[in-house]
C-alpha positions as CSV (number, residue, x, y, z in Angstrom):
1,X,-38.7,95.7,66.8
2,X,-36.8,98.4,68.4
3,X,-33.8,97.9,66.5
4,X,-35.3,98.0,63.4
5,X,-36.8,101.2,64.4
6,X,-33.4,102.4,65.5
7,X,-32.5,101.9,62.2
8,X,-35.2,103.0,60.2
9,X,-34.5,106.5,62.0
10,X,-31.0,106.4,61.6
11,X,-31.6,106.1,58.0
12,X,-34.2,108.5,57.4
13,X,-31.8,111.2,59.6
14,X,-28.9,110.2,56.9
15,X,-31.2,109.2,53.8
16,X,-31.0,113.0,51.9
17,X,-26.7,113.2,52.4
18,X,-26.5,109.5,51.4
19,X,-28.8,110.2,47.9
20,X,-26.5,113.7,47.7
21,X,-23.6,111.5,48.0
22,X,-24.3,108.8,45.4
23,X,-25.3,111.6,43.1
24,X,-21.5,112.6,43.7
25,X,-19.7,109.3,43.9
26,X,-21.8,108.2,40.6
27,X,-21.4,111.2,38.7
28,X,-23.3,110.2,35.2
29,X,-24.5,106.6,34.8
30,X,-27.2,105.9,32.0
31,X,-28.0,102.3,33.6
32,X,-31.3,102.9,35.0
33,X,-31.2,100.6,38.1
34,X,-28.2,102.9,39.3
35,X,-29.5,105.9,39.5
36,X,-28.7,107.8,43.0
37,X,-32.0,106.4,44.6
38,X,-31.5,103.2,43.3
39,X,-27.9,103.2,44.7
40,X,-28.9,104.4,48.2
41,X,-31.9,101.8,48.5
42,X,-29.9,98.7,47.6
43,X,-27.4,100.0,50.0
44,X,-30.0,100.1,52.3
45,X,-31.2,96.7,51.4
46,X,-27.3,94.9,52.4
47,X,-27.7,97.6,56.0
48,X,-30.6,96.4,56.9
49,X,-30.0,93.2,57.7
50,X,-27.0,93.8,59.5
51,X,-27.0,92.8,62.8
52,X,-26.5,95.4,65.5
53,X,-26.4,98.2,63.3
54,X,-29.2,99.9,65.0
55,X,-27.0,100.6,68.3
56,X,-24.3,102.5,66.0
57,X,-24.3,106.2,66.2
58,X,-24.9,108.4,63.0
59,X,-21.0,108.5,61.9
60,X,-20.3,105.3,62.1
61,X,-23.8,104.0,60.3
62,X,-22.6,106.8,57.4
63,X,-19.2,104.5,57.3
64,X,-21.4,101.1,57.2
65,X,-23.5,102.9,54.2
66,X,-20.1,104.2,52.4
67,X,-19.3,100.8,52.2
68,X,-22.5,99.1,51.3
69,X,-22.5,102.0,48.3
70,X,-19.0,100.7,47.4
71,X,-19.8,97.3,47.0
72,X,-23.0,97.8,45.1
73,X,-21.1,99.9,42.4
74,X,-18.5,96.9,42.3
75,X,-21.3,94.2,42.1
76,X,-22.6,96.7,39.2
77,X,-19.7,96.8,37.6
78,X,-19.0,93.1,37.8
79,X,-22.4,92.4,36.3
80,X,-22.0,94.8,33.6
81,X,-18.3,93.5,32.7
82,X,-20.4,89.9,32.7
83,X,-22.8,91.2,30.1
84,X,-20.1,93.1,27.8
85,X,-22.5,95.5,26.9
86,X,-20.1,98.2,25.7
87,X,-19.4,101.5,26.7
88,X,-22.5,103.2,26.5
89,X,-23.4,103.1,29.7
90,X,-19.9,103.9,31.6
91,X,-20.1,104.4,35.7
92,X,-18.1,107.7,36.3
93,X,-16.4,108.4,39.5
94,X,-13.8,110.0,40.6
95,X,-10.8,110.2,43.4
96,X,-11.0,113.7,44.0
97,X,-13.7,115.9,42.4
98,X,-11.7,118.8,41.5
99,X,-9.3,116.2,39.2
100,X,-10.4,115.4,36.5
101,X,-7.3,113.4,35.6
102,X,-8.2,111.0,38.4
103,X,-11.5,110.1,36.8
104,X,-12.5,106.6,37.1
105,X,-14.7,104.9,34.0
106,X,-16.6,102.1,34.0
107,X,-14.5,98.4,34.5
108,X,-11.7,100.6,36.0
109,X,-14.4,101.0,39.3
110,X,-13.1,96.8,39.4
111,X,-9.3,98.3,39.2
112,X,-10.3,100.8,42.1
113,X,-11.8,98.0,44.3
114,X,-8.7,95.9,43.5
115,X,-6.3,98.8,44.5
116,X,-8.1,100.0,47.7
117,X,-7.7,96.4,48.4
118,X,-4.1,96.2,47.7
119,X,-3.9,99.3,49.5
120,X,-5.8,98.2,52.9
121,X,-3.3,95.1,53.1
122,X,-0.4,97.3,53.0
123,X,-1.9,100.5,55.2
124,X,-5.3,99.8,56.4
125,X,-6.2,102.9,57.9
126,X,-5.1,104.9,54.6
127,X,-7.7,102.1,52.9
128,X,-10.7,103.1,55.6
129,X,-9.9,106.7,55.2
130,X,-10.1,106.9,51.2
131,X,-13.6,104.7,51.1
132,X,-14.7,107.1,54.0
133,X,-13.9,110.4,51.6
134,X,-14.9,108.3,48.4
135,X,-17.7,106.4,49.0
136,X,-19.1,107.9,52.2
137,X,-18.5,111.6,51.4
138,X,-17.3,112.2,55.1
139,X,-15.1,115.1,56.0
140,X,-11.5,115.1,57.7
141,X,-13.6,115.6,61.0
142,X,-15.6,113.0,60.9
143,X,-12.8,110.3,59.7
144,X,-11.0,111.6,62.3
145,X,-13.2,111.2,65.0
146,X,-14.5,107.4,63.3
147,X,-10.4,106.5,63.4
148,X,-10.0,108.6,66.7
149,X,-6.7,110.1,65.5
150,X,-6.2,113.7,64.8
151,X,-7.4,115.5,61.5
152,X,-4.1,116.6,60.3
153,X,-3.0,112.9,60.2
154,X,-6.3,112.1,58.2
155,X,-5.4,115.0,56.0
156,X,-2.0,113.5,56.1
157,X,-2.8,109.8,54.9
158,X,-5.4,111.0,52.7
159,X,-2.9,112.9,50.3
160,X,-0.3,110.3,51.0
161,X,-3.1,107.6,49.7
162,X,-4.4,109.9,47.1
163,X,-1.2,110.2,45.6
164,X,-0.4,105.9,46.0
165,X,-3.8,105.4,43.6
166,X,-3.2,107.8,41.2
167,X,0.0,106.8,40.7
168,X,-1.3,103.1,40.7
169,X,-3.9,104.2,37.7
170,X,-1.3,105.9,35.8
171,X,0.9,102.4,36.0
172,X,-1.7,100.6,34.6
């Protein structure tokens, strides 16, 4: 009962930056099951039946949410590629905000996954630093401390990654 209390408060402390965040990370969707509180409750829904979670201190339960958020987007996605329902009701996201060139639309969220995947088997710290920025909306800081390496090498992989997908999106 503790735990679950543990984690009830961990998730109240971080419930207004994770809604802020899916706001960000979804940009415009018209599905109504996806709308930022949607997005943060069934994120909510895959924590809280994690084992252990409770123990985990704000940062890294902010990391667990990022990617709960990223694969209920992707599960989105999937089910809307499934249906073929057309482009009326596109998932925006994007890399980095102030890029517009690097905007993501609807299936191409599957592409993302698919590349951050590719990307993880080849530099797996570059992969858990660009779902942290993405998906989790945490700052150089806080990756750095997460990854316990210094911020100007998170600052340093993140460019080196950002660069890696976008070029990755413009090849396809």
């Amino acid at each position: 009962m503790g735990d679950q209390r543990n984690l009830d408060e961990l998730f109240a402390a971080t419930y207004e930056e994770l809604r802020h965040l899916a706001s960000a990370v979804k940009g415009r969707d018209k599905s109504v099951t996806l709308n930022p509180t949607a997005l943060v409750h069934e994120a909510w829904l895959k924590l809280s039946s994690s084992a252990g979670l409770a123990a985990t201190s704000k940062l890294h339960f902010k990391r667990m949410a990022a990617r709960a958020m990223r694969q209920v987007l992707i599960e989105a996605a999937r089910r809307r590629n499934a249906v073929k329902r057309g482009g009326g009701d596109a998932l925006f996201v994007t890399i980095d905000s102030s890029e517009a060139e690097t905007m993501v639309v609807g299936d191409e969220l599957l592409a993302l996954d698919s590349v951050l995947e590719e990307l993880a088997r080849m530099n797996p710290r570059q992969a858990t630093i660009v779902e942290n920025r993405f998906f989790g909306g945490l700052e150089f800081s806080e990756v750095a401390e997460l990854l316990a390496v210094s911020e100007a090498t998170v600052f340093r992989d993140w460019r080196a990654a950002r660069a890696w997908l976008i070029q990755e999106f413009r090849r396809d």
